[in-house]
N, C-alpha and C positions, 0 to 999 in steps of 0.2 A: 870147329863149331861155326855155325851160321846162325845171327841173328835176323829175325826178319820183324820190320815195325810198320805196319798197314794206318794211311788217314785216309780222309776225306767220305766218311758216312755219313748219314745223316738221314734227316726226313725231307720227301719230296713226294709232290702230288703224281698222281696217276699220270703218264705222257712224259713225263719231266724227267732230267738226265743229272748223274753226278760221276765223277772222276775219281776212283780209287787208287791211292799209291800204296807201294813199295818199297822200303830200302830195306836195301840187307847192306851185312855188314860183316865182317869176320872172314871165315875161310872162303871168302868169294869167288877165288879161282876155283875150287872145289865141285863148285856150282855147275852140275850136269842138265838140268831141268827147274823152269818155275813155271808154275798155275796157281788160280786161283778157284777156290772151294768155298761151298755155304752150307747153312745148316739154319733150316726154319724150326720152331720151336715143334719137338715133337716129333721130327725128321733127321732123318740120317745124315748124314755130310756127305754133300756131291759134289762134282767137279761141274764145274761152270766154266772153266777155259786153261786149257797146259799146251806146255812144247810139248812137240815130240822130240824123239831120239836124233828122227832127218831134219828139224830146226823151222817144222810149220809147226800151227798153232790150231789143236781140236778143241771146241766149242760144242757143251751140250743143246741138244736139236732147241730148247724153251728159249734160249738167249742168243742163236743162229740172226744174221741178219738185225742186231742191236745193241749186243756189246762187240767192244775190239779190247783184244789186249795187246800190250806192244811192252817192248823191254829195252829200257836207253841205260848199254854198258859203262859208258863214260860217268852218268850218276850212280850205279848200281842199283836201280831203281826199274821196277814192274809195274804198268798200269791198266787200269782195266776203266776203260769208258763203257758207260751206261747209258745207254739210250731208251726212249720210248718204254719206261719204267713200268710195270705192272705191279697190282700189289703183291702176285704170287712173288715177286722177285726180295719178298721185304723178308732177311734174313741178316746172319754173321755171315759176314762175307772173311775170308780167310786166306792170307798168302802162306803158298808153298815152295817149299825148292827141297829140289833130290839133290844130292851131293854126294862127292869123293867116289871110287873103286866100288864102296858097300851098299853104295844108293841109299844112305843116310839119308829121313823124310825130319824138314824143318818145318817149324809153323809160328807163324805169326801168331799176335795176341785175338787178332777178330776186330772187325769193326762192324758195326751195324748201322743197317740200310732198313728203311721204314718207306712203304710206300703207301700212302694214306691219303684220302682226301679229309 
C-alpha cells in the first residue's frame, strides 16, 4: 500500500504561481511511477505531468513551458511548480503513483487550486 498526502493549493491571481507537494508514504520502494492529475468541475480527470517508464517527465501540451515537476527521493516527496497560473488551470489537482509488478494506481486526497482575480 502507498499512501499519498498532496499540500500547498490554494487561491492565486491570474499570472501568479504556487508549489504543490507530495509525500507518499508506505510501500515506497514499490513505487514504479508518479504524476500529477486534475479534475475541473464538470470535467474528466487528466494528466497534467507523469514519469515515464525511461525516467522523463510528459507534460500535457496547456501546462508545457509553466509548470515543472520534479521528485526528491531522500523526502519521498513529488512536486509540481506552477507558474504563469490561468484561470482554466483552477481545478483538484491530484497526486499519483503506479506501483509494484500489478501497476497498482494510488491517489492522493486532492487539493484545490483556484485561479481568480
Amino acid at each position: 500500500q502507498v499512501q499519498l498526502v498532496e499540500s500547498g493549493g490554494g487561491l492565486v491571481q491570474p499570472g501568479g504561481s504556487l508549489r504543490l507537494s507530495c509525500v507518499a508514504s508506505g510501500s515506497i520502494f514499490s513505487i514504479n511511477a508518479m504524476g500529477w492529475y486534475r479534475q475541473a468541475p464538470g470535467k474528466q480527470r487528466e494528466l497534467v505531468a507523469g514519469e515515464t517508464s525511461g525516467g522523463n517527465i510528459n507534460y500535457a501540451d496547456s501546462v508545457k513551458g509553466r509548470f515543472t515537476m520534479s521528485r526528491d527521493n531522500a523526502k519521498n516527496t513529488v512536486s509540481l511548480q506552477m507558474n504563469s497560473l490561468k484561470p482554466e488551470d483552477t481545478a483538484v489537482y491530484y497526486c499519483n503513483a503506479d506501483a509494484n509488478y500489478y501497476h497498482d494506481t494510488y491517489w492522493g486526497q486532492g487539493t484545490q487550486v483556484t485561479v481568480s482575480s
